[in-house]
N, C-alpha and C positions, 0 to 999 in steps of 0.2 A: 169426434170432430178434430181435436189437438190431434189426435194418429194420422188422419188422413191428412191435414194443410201441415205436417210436418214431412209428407214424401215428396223428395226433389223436386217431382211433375209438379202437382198441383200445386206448392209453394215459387216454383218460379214462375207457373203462370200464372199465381194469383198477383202477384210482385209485378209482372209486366201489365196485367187490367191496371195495377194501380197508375203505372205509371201512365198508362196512357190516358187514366181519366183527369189524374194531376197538368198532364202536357194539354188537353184540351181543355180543361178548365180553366187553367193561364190563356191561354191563345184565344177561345173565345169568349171577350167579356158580359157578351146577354148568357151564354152557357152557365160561364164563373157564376154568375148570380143567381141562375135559377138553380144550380146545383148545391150553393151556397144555404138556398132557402128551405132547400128538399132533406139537405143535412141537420137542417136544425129542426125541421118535424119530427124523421127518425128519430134525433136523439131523447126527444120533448116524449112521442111517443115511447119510446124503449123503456124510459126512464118511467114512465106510469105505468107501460105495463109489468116490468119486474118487480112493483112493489106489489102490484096487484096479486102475481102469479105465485108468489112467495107461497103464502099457504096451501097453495094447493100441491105446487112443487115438492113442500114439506111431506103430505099426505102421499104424493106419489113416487117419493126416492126412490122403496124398495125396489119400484116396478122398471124406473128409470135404471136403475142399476142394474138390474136382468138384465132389459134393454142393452145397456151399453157392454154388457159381458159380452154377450150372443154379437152383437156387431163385431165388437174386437175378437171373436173366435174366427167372425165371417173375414175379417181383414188381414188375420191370419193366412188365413187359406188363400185368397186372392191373392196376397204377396208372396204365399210360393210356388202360386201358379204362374203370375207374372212379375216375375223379376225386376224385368222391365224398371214396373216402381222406385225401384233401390236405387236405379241409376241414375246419377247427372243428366242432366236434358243436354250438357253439350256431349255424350256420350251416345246417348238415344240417336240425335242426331248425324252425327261422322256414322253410326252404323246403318 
């Protein structure tokens, strides 16, 4: 996950969602609040479930770790198929 929201693309689009849920969250104040509220679930939730998940996460490293080799092999290969990736989006762009 840290591999892929670290290529140009997906990190400044993810940057621009922010901003724009930032700019509408100000701007609209029944929005601002119910976004407001929605964020403090997720965090209530995340926060019970990672204690929850802890042991079982434990039990399944090994396999998460296969996992995430074999992704990173496949991301490999992706990025030298498409370049692309590696590029600035104000570069993507002018081409």
């Amino acid at each position: 996950v840290s591999r892929v929201s670290s290529l140009p693309l997906v990190s400044c689009t993810c940057s621009a969602v922010c901003a724009a849920y930032s700019s509408a969250r100000r701007s609209q104040p029944g929005l601002g609040a119910l976004c407001a509220a929605a964020e403090a679930g997720v965090r209530s939730l995340t926060a019970a479930a990672a204690s929850g998940a802890q042991p079982i996460l434990t039990k399944l490293e090994p396999h998460i770790s296969t996992a995430n080799e074999y992704a990173c092999k496949g991301l490999d290969k992706l990025e030298e198929k498409l370049p692309i990736l590696q590029q600035p989006p104000e570069k993507v762009l002018a081409g």
